[in-house]
Backbone bond lengths (Angstrom), bond angles and torsions (degrees), N, CA, C in turn:
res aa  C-N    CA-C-N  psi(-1)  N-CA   C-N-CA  omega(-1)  CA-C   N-CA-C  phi
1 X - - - 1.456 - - 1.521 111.18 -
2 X 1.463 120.37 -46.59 1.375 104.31 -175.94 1.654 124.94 -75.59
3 X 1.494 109.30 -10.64 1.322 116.58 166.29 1.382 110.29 -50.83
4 X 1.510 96.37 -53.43 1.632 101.84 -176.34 1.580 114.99 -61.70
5 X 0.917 129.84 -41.95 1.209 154.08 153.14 1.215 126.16 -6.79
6 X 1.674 97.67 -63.80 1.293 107.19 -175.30 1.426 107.24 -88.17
7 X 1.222 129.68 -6.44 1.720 130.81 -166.95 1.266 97.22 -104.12
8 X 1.806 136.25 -21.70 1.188 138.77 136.22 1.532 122.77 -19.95
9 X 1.540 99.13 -80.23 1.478 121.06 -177.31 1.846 107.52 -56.53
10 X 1.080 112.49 -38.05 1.620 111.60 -179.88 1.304 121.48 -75.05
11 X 1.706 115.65 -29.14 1.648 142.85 173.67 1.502 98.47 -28.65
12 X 0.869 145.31 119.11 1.732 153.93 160.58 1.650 108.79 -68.07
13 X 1.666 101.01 -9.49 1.821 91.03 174.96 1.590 98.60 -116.06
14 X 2.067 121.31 21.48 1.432 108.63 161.29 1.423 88.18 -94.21
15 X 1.380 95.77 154.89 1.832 96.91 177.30 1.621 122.35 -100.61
16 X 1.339 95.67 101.70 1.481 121.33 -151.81 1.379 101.77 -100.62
17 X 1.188 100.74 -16.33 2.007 104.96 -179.29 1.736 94.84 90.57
18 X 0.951 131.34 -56.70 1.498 124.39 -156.47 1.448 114.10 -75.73
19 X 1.028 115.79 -2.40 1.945 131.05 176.53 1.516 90.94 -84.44
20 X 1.251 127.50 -42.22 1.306 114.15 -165.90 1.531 124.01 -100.10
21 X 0.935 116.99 27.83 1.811 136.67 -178.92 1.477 92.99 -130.59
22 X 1.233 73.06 139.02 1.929 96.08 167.88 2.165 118.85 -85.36
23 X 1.159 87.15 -33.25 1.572 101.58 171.00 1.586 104.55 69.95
24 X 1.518 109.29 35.97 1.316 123.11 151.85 1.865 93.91 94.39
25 X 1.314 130.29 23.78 1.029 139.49 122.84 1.414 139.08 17.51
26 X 1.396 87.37 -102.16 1.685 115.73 160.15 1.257 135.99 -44.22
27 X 1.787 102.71 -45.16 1.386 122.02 166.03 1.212 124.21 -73.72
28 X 1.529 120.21 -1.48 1.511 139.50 -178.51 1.188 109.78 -108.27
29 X 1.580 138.78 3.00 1.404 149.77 -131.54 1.602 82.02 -143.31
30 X 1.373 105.87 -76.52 1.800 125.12 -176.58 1.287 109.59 -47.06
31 X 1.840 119.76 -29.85 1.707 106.37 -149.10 1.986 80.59 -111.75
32 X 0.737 112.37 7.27 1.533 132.24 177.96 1.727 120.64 53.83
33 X 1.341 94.17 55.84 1.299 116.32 -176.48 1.379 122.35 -134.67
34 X 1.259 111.23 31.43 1.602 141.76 147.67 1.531 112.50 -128.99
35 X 1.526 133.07 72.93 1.546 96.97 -171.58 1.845 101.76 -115.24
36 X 1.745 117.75 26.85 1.230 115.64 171.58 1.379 102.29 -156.54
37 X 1.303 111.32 174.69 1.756 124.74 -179.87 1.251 110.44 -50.26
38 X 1.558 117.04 -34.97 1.900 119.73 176.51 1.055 103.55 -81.44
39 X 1.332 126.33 -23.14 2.027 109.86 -178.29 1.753 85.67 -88.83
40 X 1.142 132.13 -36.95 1.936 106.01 -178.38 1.414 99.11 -64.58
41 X 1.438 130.03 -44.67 1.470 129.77 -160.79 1.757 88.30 -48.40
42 X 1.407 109.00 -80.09 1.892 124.09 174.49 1.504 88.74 -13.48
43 X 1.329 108.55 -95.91 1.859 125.13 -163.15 1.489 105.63 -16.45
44 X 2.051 115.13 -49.03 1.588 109.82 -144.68 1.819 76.20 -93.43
45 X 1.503 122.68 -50.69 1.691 95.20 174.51 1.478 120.83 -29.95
46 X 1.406 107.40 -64.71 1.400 109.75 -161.92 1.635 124.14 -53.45
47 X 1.860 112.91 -22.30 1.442 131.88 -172.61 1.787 85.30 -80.67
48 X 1.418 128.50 -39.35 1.800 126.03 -138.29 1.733 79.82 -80.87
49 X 1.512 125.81 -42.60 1.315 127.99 -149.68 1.556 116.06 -85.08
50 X 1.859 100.08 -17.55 1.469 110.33 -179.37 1.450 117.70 -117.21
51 X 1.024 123.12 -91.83 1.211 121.11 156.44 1.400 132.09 -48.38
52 X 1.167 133.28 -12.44 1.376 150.18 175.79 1.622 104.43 -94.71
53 X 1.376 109.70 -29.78 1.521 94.94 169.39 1.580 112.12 -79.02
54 X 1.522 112.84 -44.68 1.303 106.84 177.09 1.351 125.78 -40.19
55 X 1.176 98.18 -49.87 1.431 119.05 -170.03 1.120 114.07 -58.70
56 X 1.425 131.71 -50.73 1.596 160.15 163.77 1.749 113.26 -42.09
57 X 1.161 114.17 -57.18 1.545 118.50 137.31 1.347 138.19 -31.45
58 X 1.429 114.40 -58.73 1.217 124.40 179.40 1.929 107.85 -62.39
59 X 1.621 91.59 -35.11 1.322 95.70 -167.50 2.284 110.08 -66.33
60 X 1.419 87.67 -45.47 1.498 93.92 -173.73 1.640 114.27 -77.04
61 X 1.176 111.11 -21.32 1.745 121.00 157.90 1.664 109.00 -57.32
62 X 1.382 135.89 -53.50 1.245 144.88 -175.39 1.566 93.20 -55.36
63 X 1.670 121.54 -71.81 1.103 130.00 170.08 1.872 139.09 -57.80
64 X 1.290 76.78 20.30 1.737 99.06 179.56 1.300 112.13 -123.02
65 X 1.182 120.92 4.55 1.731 134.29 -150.86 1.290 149.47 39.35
66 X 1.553 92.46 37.43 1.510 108.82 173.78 1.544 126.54 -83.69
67 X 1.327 116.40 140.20 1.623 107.25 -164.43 1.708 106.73 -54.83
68 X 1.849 99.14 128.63 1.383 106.49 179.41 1.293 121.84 -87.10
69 X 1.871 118.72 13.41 1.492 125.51 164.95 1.537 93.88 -73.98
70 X 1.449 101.11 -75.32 1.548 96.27 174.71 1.622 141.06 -18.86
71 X 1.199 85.83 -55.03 2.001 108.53 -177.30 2.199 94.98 -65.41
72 X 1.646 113.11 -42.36 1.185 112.05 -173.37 1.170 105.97 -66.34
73 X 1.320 124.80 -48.66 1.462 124.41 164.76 1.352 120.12 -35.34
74 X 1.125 111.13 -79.78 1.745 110.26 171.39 1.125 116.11 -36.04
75 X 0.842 135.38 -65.72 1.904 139.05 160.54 1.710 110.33 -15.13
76 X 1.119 107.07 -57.59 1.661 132.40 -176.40 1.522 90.78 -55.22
77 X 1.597 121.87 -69.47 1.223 119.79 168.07 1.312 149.54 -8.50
78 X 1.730 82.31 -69.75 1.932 114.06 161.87 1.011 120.32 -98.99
79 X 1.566 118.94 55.20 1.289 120.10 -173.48 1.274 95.13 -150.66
80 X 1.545 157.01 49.37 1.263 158.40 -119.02 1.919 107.78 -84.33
81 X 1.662 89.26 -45.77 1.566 92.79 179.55 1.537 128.00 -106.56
82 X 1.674 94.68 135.07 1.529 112.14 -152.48 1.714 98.32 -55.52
83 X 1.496 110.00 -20.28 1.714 96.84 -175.75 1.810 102.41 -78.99
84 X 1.045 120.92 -32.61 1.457 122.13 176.66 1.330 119.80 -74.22
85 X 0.804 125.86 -28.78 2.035 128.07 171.16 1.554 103.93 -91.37
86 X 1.516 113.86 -11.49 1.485 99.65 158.81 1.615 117.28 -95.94
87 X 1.543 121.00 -17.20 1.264 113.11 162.84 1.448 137.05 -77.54
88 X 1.626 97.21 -19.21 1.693 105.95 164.05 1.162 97.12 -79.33
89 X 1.088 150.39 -29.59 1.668 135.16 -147.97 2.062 85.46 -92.17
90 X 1.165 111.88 -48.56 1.601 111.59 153.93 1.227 132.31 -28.74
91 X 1.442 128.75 -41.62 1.527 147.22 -135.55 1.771 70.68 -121.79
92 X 1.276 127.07 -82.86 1.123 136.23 169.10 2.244 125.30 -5.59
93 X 1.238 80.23 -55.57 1.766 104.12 173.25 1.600 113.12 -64.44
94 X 1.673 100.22 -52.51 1.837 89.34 178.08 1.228 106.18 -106.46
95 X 1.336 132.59 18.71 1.639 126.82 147.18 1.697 102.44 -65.29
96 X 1.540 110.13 -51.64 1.804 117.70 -170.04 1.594 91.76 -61.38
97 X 0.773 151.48 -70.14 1.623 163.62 175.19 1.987 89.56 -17.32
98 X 1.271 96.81 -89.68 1.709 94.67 179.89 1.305 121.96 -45.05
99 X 1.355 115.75 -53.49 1.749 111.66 178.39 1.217 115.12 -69.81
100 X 1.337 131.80 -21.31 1.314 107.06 168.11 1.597 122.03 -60.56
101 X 1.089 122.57 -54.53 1.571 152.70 -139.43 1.813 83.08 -78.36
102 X 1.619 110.79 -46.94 1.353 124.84 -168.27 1.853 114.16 -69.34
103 X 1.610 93.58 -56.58 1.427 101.56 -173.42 1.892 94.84 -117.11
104 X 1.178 158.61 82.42 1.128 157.47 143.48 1.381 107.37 -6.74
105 X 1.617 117.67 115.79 1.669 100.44 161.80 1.646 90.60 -164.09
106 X 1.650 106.75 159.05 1.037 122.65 -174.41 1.613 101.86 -55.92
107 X 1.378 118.11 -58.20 1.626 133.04 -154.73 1.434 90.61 -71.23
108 X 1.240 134.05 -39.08 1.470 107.29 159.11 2.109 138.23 -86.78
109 X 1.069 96.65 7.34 1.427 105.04 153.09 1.393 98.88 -80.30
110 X 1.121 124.88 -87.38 1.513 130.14 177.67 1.481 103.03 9.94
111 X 1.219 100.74 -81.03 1.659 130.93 -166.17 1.790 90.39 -48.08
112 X 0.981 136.06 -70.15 0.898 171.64 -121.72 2.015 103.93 -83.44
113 X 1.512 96.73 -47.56 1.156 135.42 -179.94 1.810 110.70 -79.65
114 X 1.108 105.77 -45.74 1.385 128.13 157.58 1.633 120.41 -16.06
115 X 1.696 66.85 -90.77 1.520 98.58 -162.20 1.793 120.69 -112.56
116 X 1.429 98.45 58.79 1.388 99.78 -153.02 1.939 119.13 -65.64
117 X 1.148 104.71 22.98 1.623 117.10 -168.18 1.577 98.54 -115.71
118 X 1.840 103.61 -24.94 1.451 94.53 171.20 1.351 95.74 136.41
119 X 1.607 102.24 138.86 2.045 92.13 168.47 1.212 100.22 -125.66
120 X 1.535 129.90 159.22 1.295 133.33 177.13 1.499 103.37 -31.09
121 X 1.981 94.28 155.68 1.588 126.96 -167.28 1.854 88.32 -52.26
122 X 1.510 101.73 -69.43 1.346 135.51 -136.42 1.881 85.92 -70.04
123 X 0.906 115.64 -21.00 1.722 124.98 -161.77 1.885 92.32 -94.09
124 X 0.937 89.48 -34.16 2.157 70.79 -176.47 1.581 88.13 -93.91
125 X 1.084 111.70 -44.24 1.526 106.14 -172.93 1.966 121.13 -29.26
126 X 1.325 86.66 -61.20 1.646 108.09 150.28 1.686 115.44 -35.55
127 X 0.999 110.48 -65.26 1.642 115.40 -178.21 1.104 101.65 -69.67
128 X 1.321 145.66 -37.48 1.465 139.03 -173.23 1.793 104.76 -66.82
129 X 1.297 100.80 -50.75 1.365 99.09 -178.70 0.834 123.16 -56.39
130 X 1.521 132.25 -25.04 1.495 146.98 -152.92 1.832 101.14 -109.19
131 X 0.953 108.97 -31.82 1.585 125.07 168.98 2.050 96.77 -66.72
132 X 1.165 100.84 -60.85 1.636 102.70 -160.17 2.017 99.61 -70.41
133 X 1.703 120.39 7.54 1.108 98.81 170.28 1.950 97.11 97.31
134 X 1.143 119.62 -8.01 1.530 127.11 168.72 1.544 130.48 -65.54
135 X 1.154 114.81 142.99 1.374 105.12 160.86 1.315 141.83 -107.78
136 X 1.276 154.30 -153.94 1.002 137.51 -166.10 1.523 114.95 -91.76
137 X 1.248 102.54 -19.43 1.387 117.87 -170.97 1.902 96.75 -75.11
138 X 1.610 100.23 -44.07 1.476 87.06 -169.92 1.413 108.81 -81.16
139 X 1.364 141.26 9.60 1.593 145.00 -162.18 1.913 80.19 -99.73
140 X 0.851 128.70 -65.67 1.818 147.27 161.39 1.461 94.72 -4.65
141 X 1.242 120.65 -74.86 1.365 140.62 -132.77 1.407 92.39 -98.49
142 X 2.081 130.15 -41.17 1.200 137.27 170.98 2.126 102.33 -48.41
143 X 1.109 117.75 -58.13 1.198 145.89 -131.65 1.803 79.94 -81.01
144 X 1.571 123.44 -62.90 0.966 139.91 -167.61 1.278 112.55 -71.74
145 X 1.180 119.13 -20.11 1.704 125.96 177.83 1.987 107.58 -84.56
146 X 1.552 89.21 -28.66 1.058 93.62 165.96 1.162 138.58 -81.28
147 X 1.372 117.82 -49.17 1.637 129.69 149.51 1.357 118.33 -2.61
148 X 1.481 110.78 -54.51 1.833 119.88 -169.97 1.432 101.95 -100.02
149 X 1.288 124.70 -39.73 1.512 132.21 -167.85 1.594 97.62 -57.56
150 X 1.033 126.41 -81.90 1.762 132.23 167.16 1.310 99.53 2.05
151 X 1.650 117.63 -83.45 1.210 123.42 -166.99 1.427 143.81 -89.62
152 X 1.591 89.42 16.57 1.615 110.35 -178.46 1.784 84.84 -118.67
């Protein structure tokens, strides 16, 4: 099951929120500092090593059972701009929307119950995995597939 699971959770047509952001993409396209396959290759390194690590962390901490107010907080932290901690907290909302309905679990009502405006992407992501029978390693590997997938 969690094999299946995890190729679920990574699927770009479950709606995970992170298929549908560019992860600053576009704005790398426009400011003309993506203009070939080696400046996206550069771009999706440079997202996997920074924000993709955070994120990747955050994700396998959630999925390790560490409190995900906490973990959302930190996120909030490392998340400096108010337009970006409102689009994960977005990305966040219809990931919780799918994983519930998908994987049922108390710790994501909880969560859910919480933070009803939304908690970081990378923070339910974690709980989803951990709901679907995942481990931390694969919330890591979800998070990171995503990182580049978005913007490729």
């Amino acid at each position: 099951m969690s094999r299946a699971a995890l190729l679920v959770l990574a699927d770009g047509r479950f709606p995970a929120g992170g298929h549908a952001h560019s992860g600053g993409a576009e704005p790398a396209v426009i400011q003309g500092r993506v203009r070939d396959a080696d400046d996206l290759a550069a771009f999706c390194r440079g997202r996997l090593h920074t924000a993709g690590l955070t994120a990747a962390a955050l994700a396998a901490a959630a999925a390790h059972g560490l409190d995900p107010l906490a973990l959302d907080e930190a996120a909030d932290a490392r998340t400096p701009s108010p337009a970006l901690r409102a689009t994960a907290r977005k990305l966040g909302r219809q990931l919780m929307r799918a994983a519930r309905a998908t994987w049922p679990s108390s710790e994501l009502d909880a969560l859910a119950a919480a933070r009803p405006r939304g908690a970081h992407q990378p923070v339910v992501l974690g709980l989803t995995a951990r709901a679907a029978g995942l481990g931390p390693e694969d919330a890591a590997h979800c998070v990171a597939y995503e990182t580049v997938g978005g913007p490729a």
